[in-house]
C-alpha positions, -999 to 999 in steps of 0.1 A, spaced: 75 173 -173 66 168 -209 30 155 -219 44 127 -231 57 114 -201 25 122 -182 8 105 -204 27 74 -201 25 79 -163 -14 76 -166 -17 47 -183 7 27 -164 -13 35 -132 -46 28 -152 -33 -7 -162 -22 -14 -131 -54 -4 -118 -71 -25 -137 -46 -54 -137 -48 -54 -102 -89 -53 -97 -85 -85 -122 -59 -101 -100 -77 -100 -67 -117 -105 -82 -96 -143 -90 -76 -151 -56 -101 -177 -36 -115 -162 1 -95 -188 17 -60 -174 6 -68 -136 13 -50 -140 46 -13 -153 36 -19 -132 4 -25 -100 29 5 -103 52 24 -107 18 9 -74 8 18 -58 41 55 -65 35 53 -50 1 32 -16 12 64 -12 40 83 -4 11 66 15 0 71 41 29 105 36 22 97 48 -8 72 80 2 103 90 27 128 90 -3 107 106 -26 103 132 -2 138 139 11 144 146 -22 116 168 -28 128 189 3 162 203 -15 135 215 -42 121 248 -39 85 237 -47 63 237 -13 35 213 -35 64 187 -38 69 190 3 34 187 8 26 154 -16 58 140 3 43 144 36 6 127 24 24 100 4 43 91 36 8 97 58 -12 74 32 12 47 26 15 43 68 -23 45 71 -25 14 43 3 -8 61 -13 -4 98 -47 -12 80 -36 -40 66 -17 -56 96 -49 -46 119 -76 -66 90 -48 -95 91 -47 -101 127 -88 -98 124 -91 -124 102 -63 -147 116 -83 -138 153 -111 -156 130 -96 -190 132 -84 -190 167 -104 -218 188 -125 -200 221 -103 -217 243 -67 -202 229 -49 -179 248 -68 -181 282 -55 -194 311 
């Protein structure tokens, strides 16, 4: 890869960084919820993505490809079951006492 491209590569991720700290310091604690399951849906993909990524990585030679593959798959899994466990937390918030016992 040249510089030039890796470059480019870090400052998209640091604008997006940033963009996204901005975009989330501005959303009101009483959409976090919807805005989370939303989120969820989105992160799926990007296992998708982590998998594809990866299966092409694995007709490479390189072993360091294989192995960011593999933790790419392992993080993005790890963020989407964290998400859907904090989203069921805070929708368990609402519930009345009463719900769900018989």
């Amino acid at each position: 890869m040249l510089i030039g491209e890796i470059l480019l590569l870090v400052f998209v991720f640091v604008i997006a960084g940033f963009l996204g700290v901005e975009l989330i310091s501005k959303v009101p604690s009483q959409l976090h919820t919807p805005l989370m399951s939303g989120t969820n849906a989105i992160s799926g993909i990007t296992i998708v993505g982590a998998i594809s990524a990866t299966a092409v990585a694995l007709h490479t030679e390189g072993m360091a490809s294989n192995v960011c593959g593999f933790v790419a798959i392992v993080l993005a899994t790890i963020n989407v079951i964290g998400g859907y466990l904090v989203t069921d937390r805070m929708l368990g918030m609402f519930k009345k006492k009463g719900d769900g016992k018989k």
